[in-house]
VONU-439683 format. One record per residue (C-alpha): residue number from 1; residue in one letter; x, y, z. Coordinates in Angstrom, 3 decimals, decimal comma. Example, Ala and Ser with C-alpha at 12.3 -4.5 7.8 and 13.67 -1.06 7.14 Angstrom:
<sites>
(site 1; "A"; (12,300; -4,500; 7,800))
(site 2; "S"; (13,670; -1,060; 7,140))
</sites>
This chain:
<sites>
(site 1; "X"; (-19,589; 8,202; 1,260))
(site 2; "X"; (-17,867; 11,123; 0,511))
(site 3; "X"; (-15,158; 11,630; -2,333))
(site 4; "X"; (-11,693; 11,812; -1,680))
(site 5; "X"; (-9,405; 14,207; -3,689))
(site 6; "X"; (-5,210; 13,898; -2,711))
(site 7; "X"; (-3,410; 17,273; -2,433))
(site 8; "X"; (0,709; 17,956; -2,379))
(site 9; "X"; (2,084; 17,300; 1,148))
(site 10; "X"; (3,086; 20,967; 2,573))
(site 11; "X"; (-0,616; 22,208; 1,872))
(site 12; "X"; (-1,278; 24,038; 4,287))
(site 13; "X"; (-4,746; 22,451; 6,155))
(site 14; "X"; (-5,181; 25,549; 8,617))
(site 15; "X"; (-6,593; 27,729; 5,562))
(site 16; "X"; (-9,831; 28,473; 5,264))
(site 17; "X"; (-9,669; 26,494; 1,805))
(site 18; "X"; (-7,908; 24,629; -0,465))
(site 19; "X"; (-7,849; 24,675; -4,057))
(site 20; "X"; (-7,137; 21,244; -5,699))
(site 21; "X"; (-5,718; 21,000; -9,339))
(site 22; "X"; (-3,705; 17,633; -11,859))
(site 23; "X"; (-4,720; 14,698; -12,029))
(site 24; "X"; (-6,832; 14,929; -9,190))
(site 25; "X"; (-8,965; 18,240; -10,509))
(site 26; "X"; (-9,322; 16,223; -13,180))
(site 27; "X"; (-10,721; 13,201; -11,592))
(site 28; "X"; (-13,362; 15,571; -9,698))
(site 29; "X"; (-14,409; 17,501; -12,300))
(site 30; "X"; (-14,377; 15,343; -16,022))
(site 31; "X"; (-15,044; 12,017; -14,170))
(site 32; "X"; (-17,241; 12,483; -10,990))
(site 33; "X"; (-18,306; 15,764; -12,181))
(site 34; "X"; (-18,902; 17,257; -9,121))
(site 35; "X"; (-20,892; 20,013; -8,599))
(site 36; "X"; (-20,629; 23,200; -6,080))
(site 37; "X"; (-21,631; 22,649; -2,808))
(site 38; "X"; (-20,798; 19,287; -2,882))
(site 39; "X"; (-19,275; 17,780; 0,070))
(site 40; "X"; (-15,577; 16,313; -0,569))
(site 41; "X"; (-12,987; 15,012; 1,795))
(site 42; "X"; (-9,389; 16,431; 1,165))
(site 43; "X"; (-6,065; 14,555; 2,032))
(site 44; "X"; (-2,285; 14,836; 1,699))
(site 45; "X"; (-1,779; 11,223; 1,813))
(site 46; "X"; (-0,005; 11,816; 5,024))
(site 47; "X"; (-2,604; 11,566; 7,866))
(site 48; "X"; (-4,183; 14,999; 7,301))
(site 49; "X"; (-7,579; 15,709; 5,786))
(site 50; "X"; (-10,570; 18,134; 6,053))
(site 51; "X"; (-13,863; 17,954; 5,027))
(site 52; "X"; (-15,504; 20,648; 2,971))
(site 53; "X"; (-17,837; 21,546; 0,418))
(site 54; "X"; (-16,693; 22,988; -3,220))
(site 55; "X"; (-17,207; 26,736; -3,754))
(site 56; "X"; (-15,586; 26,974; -7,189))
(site 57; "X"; (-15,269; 24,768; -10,116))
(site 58; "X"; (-13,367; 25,234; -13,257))
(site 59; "X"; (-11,894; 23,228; -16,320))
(site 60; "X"; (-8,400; 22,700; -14,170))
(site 61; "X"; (-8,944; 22,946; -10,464))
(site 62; "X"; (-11,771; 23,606; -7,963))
(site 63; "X"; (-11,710; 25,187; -4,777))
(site 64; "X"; (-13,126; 23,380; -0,949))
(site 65; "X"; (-14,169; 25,547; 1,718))
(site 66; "X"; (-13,199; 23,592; 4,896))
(site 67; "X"; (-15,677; 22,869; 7,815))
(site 68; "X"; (-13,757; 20,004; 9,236))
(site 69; "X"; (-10,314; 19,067; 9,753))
(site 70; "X"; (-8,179; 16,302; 11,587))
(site 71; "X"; (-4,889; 14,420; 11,449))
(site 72; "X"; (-4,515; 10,366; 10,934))
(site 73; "X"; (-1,447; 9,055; 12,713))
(site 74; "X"; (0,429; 6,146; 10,995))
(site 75; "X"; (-0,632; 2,429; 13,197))
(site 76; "X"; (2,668; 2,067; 15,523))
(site 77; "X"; (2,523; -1,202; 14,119))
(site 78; "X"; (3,350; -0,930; 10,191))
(site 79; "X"; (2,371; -3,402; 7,935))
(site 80; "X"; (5,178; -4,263; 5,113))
(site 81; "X"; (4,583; -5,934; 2,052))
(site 82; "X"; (7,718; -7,098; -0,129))
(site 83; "X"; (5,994; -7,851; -3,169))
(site 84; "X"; (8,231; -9,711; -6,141))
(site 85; "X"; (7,973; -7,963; -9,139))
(site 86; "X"; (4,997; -10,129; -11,720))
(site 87; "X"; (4,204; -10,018; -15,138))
(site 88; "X"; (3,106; -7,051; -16,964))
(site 89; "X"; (-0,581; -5,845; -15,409))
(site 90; "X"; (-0,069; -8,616; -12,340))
(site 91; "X"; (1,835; -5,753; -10,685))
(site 92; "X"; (-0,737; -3,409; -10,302))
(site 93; "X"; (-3,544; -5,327; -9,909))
(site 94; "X"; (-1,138; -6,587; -6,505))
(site 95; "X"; (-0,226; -2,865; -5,436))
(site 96; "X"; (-4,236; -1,972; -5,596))
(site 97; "X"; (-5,307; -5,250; -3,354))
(site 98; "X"; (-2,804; -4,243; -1,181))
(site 99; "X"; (-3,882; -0,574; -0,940))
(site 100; "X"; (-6,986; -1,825; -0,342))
(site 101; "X"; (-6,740; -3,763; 2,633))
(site 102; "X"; (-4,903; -1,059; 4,241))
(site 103; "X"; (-0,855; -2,081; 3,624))
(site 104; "X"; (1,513; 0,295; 4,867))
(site 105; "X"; (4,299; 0,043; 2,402))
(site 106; "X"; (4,869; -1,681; -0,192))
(site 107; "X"; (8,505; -2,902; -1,586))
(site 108; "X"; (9,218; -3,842; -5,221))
(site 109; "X"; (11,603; -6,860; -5,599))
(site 110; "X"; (13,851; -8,266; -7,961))
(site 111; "X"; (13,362; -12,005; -7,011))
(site 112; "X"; (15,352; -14,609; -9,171))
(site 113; "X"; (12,627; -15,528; -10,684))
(site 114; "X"; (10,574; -12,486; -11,121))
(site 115; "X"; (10,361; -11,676; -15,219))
(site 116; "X"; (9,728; -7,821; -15,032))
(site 117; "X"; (12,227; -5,417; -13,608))
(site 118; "X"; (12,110; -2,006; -11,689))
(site 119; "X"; (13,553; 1,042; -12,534))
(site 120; "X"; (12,417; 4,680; -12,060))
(site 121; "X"; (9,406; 4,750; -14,686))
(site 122; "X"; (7,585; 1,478; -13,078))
(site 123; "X"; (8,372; 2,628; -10,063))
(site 124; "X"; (6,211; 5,630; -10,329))
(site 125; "X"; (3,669; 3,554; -11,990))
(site 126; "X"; (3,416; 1,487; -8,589))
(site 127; "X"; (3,347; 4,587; -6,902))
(site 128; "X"; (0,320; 6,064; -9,047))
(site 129; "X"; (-1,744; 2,912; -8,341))
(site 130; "X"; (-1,250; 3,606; -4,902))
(site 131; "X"; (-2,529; 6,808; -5,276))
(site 132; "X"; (-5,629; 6,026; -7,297))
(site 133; "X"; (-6,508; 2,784; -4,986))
(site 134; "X"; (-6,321; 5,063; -2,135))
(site 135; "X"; (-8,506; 7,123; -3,691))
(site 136; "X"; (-10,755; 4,786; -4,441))
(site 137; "X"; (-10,729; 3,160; -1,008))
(site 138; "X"; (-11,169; 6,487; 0,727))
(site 139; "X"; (-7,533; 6,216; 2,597))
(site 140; "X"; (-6,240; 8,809; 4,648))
(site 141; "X"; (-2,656; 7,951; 4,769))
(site 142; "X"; (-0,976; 6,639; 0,782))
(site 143; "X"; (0,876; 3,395; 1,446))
(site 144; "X"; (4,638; 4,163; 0,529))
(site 145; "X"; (6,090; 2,240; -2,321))
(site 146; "X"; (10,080; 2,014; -1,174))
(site 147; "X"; (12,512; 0,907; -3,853))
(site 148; "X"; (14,599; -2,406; -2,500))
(site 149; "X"; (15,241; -4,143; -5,759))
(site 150; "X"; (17,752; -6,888; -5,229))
(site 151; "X"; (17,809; -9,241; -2,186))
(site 152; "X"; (20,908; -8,167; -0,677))
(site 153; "X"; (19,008; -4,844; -0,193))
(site 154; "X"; (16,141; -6,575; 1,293))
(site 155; "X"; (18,138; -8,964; 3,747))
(site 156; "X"; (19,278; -5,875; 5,448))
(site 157; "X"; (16,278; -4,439; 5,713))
(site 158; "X"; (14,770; -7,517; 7,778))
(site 159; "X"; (18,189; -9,481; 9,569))
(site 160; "X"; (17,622; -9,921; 13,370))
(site 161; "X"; (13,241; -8,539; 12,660))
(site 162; "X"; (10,969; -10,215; 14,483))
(site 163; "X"; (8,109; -10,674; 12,606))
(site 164; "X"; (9,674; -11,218; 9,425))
(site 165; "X"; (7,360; -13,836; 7,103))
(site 166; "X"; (7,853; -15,849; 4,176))
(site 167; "X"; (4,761; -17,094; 2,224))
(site 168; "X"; (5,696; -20,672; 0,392))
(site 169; "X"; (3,130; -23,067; -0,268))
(site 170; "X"; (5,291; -25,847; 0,920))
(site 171; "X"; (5,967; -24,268; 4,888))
(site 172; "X"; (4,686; -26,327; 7,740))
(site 173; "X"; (3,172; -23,203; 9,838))
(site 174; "X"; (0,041; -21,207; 8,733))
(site 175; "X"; (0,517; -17,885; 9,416))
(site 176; "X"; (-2,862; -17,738; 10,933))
(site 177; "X"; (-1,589; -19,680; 13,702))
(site 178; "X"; (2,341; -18,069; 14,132))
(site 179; "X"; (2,983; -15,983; 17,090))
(site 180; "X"; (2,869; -12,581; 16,307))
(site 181; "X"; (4,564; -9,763; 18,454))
(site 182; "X"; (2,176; -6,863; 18,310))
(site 183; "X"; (4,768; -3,919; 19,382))
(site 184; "X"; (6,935; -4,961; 15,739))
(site 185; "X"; (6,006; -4,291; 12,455))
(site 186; "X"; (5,457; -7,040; 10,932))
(site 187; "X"; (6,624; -7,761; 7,244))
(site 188; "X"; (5,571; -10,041; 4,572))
(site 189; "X"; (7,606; -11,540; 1,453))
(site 190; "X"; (5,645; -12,593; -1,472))
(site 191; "X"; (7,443; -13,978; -4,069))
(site 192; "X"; (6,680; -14,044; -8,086))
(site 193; "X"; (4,621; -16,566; -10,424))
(site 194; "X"; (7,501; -18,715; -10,519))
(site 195; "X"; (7,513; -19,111; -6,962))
(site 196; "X"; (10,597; -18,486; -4,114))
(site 197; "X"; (13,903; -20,355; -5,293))
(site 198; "X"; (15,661; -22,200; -2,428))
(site 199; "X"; (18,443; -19,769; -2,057))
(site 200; "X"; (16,319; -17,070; -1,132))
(site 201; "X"; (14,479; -19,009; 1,147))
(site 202; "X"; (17,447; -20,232; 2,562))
(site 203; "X"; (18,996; -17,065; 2,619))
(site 204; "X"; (15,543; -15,232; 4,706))
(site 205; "X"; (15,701; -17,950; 7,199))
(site 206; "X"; (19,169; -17,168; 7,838))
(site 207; "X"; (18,479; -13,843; 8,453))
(site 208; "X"; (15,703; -14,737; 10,930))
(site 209; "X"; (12,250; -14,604; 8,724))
(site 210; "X"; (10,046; -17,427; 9,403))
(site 211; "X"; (8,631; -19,722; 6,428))
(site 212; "X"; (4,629; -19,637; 6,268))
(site 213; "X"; (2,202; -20,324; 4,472))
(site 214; "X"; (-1,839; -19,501; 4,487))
(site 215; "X"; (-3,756; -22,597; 3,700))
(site 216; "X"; (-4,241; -25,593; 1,692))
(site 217; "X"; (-4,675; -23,705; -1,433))
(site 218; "X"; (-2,376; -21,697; -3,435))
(site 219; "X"; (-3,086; -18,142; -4,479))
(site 220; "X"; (-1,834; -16,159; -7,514))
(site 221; "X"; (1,279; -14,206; -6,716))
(site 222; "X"; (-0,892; -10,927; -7,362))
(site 223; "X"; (-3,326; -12,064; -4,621))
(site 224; "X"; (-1,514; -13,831; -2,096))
(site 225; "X"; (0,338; -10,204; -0,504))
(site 226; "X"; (-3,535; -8,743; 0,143))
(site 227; "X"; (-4,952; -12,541; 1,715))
(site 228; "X"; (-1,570; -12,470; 3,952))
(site 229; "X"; (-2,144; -8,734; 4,734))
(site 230; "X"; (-6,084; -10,093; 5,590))
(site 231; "X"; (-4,730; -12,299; 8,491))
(site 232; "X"; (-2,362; -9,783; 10,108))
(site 233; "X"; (-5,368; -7,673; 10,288))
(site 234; "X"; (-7,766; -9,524; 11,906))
(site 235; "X"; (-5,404; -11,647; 14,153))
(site 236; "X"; (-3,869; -8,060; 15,012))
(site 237; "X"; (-6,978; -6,400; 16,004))
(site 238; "X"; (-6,656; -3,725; 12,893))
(site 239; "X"; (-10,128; -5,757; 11,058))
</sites>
């Protein structure tokens, strides 16, 4: 499988190359150590890529001549997960499941019982786990990580939704078994190790989520967002 190496969106992917450099030089050169005329695959985390091998190398950048280049459109049906925000390393270890199983955004909460906060600096720490899991999964497109901290925020983001769902380990329905309408996006609470309290619940059913939940066990609050993400998948046709 080949490599793949994130450049700024606004590169321009008609040239006949493309020189990458920061973090991501870096990664190529001190950590893969790749080697010239070694075939890469180039993104702007956007939906376009190429395919090329590396002509130049040096300490700070290299340089891919392109043989092969395309565009990924984003799914018309978006996968959304609001993930509460955990304890300490619990919060990346949920943003990289979730890149990994293909999310399409990702939304930091401040749940009531969530210990950690958001602000700018964690935000851009959720961001550059993105990045890196994307990276490491060989994504085209770099889920977005939108800031919605407080539940007000997030209520009108989903009122009057459609396939709006609320993972508790109490709900009746599984979510394997919910209708799903496959023309929405479809978009997935997860609440923190504490666990939902009964005013939000309360408060997403009245603003027309549905309470699920995925089976009879219950997952960690870092896993549960990628499992839930799983099912959508495969019931969706995207696995």
């Amino acid at each position: 499988m080949l490599s793949t190496f994130f450049v700024p969106e606004g590169t321009d992917f008609s040239a006949s190359e493309i020189e990458v450099f920061g973090d991501e030089a870096h990664h190529g050169v001190n950590v893969l150590r790749l080697k010239t005329s070694e075939e890469v695959k180039i993104s702007d985390g956007a939906g376009n890529w190429t395919i090329g091998k590396v002509s130049q190398l040096s300490k700070k950048s290299f340089i891919v001549e392109i043989s092969t280049r395309g565009f990924e459109a984003a799914p018309k049906q978006q996968i959304v997960v609001v993930q509460a925000i955990l304890k300490n390393d619990a919060n990346k270890e949920a943003v990289d499941f979730l890149t990994q199983v293909g999310v399409d955004e990702i939304i930091p909460w401040q749940s009531q019982h969530s210990i950690g906060k958001i602000d700018d600096k964690s935000l851009r720490k959720w961001q550059n786990v993105a990045r890196e899991s994307s990276r490491q999964s060989r994504r085209t497109r770099i889920p977005l990580v939108t800031n919605i901290s407080s539940t007000e925020q997030l209520i009108l983001k989903i009122k009057g939704l459609e396939n709006v769902f609320v993972l508790h380990e109490a709900a009746q329905s599984r979510l394997s078994q919910i209708e799903i309408n496959e023309e929405a996006d479809v978009i997935l609470i997860v609440g923190p190790e504490g666990g939902l309290s009964e005013f939000e619940v309360n408060t997403f059913i009245a603003a027309g989520a549905k309470v699920v939940r995925l089976g009879e066990s219950v997952l960690r609050a870092a896993n549960a967002g990628a499992a839930a993400t799983s099912v959508v998948m495969s019931r969706t046709g995207k696995w």
